[in-house]
C-alpha positions in Angstrom: 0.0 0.0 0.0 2.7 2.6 0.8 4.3 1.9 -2.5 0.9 2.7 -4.2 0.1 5.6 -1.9 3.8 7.1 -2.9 3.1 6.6 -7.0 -0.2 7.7 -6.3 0.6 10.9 -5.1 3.7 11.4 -8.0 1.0 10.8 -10.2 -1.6 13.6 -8.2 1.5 16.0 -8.7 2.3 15.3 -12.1 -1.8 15.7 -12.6 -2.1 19.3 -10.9 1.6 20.7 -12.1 1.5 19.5 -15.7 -2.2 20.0 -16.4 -2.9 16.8 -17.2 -6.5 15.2 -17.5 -8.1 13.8 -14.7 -9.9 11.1 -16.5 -5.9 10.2 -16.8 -5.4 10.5 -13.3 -8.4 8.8 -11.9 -8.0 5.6 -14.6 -4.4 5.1 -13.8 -4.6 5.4 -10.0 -7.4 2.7 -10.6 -5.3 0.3 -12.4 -3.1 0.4 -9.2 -5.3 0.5 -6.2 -8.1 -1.9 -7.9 -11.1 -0.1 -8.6 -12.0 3.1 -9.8 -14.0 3.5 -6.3 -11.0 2.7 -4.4 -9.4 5.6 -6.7 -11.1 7.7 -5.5 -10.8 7.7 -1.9 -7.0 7.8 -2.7 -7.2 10.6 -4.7 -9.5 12.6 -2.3 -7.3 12.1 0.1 -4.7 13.3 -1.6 -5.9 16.4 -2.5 -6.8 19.5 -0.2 -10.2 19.4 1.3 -11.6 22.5 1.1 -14.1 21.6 4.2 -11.5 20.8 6.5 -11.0 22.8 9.8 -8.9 25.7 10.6 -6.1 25.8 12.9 -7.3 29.7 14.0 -11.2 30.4 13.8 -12.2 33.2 11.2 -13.7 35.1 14.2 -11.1 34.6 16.2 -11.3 37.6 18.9 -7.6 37.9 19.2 -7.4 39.1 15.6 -8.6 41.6 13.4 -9.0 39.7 9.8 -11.0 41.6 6.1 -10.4 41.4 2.6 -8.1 44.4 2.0 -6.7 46.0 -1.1 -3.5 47.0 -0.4 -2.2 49.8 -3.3 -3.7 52.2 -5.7 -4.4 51.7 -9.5 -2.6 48.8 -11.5 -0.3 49.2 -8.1 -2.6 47.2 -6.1 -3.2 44.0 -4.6 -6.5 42.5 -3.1 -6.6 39.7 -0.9 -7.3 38.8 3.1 -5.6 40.6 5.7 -5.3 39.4 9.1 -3.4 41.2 12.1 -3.5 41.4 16.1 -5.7 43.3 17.7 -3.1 44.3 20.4 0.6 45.6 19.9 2.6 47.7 17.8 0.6 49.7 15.1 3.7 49.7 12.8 4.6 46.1 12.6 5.9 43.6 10.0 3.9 42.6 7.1 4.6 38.9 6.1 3.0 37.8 2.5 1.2 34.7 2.6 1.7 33.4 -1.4 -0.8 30.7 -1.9 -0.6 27.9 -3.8 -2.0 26.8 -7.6 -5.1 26.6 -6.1 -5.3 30.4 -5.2 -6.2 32.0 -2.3 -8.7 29.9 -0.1 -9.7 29.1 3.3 -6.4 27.1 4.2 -4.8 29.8 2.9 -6.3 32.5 4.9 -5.8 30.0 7.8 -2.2 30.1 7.5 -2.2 33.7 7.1 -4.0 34.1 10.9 -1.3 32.0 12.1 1.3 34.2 11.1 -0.5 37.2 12.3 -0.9 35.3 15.7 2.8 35.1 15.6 2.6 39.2 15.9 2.8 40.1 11.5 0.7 42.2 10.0 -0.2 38.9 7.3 -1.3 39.7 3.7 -2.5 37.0 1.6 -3.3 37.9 -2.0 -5.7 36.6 -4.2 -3.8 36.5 -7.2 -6.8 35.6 -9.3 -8.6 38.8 -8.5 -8.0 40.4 -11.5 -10.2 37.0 -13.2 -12.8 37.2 -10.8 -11.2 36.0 -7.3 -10.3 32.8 -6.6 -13.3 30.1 -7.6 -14.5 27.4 -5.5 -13.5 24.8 -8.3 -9.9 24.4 -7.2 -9.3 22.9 -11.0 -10.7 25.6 -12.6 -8.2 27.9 -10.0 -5.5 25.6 -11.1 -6.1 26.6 -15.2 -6.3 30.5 -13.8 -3.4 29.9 -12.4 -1.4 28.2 -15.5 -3.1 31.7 -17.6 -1.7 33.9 -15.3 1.6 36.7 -16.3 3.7 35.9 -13.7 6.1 38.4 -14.4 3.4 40.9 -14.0 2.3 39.7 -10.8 5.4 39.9 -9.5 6.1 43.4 -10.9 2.8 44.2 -9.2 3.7 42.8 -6.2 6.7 44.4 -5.8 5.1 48.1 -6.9 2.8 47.2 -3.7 6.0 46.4 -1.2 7.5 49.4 -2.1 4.5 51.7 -1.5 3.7 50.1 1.8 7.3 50.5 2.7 7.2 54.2 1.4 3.5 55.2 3.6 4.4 56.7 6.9 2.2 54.8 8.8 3.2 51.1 6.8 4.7 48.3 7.5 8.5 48.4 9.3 9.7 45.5 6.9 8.3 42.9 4.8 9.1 39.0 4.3 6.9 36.6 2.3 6.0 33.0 2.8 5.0 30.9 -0.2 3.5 27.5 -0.9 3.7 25.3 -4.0 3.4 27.8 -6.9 3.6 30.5 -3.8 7.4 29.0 -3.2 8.0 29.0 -6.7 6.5 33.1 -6.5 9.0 34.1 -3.6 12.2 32.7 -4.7 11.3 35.0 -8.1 10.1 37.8 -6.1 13.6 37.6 -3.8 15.2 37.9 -7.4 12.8 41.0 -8.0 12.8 43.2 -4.9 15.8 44.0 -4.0 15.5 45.5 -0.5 12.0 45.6 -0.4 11.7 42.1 0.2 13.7 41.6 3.7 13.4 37.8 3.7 11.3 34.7 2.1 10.4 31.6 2.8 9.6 29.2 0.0 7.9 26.1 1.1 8.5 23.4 -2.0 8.3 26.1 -4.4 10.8 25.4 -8.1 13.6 27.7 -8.3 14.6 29.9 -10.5 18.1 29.7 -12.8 21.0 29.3 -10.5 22.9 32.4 -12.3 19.8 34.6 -10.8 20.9 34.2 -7.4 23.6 37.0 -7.1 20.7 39.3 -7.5 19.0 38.5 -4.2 19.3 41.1 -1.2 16.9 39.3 0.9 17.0 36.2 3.4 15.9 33.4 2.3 15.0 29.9 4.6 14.1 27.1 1.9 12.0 24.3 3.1 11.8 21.3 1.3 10.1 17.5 1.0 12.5 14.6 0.8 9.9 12.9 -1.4 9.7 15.7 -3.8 12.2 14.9 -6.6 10.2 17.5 -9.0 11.2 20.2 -7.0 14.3 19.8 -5.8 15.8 19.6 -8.9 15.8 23.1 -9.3 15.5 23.7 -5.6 18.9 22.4 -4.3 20.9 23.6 -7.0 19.0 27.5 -6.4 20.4 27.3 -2.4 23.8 25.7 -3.4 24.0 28.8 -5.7 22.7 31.5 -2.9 25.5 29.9 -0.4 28.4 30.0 -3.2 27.0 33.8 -3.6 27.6 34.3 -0.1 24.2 35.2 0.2 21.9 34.8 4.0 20.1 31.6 3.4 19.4 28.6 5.0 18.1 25.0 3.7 16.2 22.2 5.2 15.0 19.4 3.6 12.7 17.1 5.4 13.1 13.3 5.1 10.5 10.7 4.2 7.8 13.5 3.3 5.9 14.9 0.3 5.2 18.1 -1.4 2.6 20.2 0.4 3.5 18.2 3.4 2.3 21.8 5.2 -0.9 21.6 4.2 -3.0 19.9 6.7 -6.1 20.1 4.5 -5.0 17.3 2.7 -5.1 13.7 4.6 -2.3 11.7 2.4 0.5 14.6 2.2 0.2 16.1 5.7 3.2 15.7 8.0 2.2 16.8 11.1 5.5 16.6 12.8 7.1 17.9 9.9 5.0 20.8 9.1 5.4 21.6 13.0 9.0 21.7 12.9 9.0 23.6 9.9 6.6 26.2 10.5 8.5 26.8 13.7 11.1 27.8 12.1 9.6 29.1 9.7 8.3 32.0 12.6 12.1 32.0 14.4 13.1 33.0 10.9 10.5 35.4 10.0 10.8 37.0 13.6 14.7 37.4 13.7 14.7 39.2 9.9 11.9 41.7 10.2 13.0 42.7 13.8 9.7 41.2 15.0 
């Protein structure tokens, strides 16, 4: 079973990455695990549930949490703000990148956490401009595949710099990225420049090794043992940061998959993994902004 849970989830990955067909997907995860009904269990399991519970209520009193559009004009950015109640007006604003499936309830999840942490946490919706992020996370996953990224990230970086610029805006800014949202913040680190104070890509591809003299910021790289795809590009992109003698730091976590962070999904979650990780992840964030 493990060895058919472990191809199953390669192929999962290969289905929601490479846009392929999920008749595909469901008739070869069949052929292995014996029926087409036993298919589907495995693949529901894989996959993020969009019902499952949050870590931090919505209405949790300790936080102050809308949907916020941060910017002016084409220099703007909507998506879900979340921040504590109590503290420092003028605090750090972390970015909370979601994954190919846009920006949805895990998502805004994660983003409470990190404002429980004591961030001012931003999570765009980078589908806005299409509508907002739909409830069909395939049909989030083809927005996604349509999207510029290289506008996006111009965008983005118009946004950080305007925050940074208002008197009454954040003190510094990191980012934290999932999946496509990793893949986002190693290319935004190469964008910024100072803007962007440090970045955490969770399992996010990298971009070309020869890019990484250009980074200013931090940069803590977490990665799945499991998650050949991305490492690839991943482990080269941090061998190139160190040889650049540039701030980062690398973890890669044995014996788990990609998105092992995501708790909404049954198959990939590593609790003790995404524990460890996001613990850092918050050390990191806290020691670079001057939390």
């Amino acid at each position: 079973m493990t060895d058919i849970r472990d191809r199953a989830v390669q192929l999962y990955d290969a289905y929601t990455h490479e846009h392929r067909d999920r008749r595909r997907l469901l008739r070869e995860i069949a052929a292995m695990a014996g029926s087409v009904a036993a298919a589907e269990v495995l693949i529901a399991g894989i996959g993020a549930s969009p019902a499952a519970a949050a870590v931090i209520a919505p209405d949790d009193k300790r936080l102050r949490a809308e949907t916020r559009t941060i910017g002016t004009g084409a220099a703007s950015l909507t998506g879900y703000l979340a921040q504590p109640r109590r503290g420092r007006a003028r605090r750090p604003m972390v970015l909370v990148v979601h994954e190919n499936r846009g920006l949805n309830e895990h998502i805004r999840d994660v983003a409470r956490r990190a404002a429980l942490a004591g961030f001012t946490a931003f999570a765009p919706d980078y589908l806005a401009g299409a509508g907002g992020t739909p409830a069909d996370q395939d049909q989030a996953r083809t927005l996604i595949g349509q999207l510029d990224l290289g506008a996006a990230i111009a965008t983005t970086v118009a946004v950080m710099n305007g925050a940074l610029a208002a008197a009454d805006g954040p003190r510094r800014i990191g980012a934290v990225g999932f999946c496509w949202g990793g893949a986002f913040v190693n290319r935004l680190a190469v964008a910024a420049g100072p803007a962007l104070a440090a970045g955490v890509p969770y399992y996010g591809s990298a971009p070309n090794p020869s890019e990484a003299a250009k980074v200013q910021a931090a940069l803590l790289i977490q990665l799945a043992g499991k998650d050949a795809r991305v490492n690839a590009t991943a482990v080269p992109w941090a061998e190139a940061l160190k040889a650049a003698g540039k701030r980062v730091e690398a973890f890669t976590y044995p014996g788990v998959d990609h998105a092992f962070n995501n708790d909404t999904s049954a198959e990939r979650y590593d609790k003790a993994a995404a524990e460890l990780a996001w613990g850092r992840t918050i050390a990191f964030l806290k020691r670079e902004l001057d939390a």
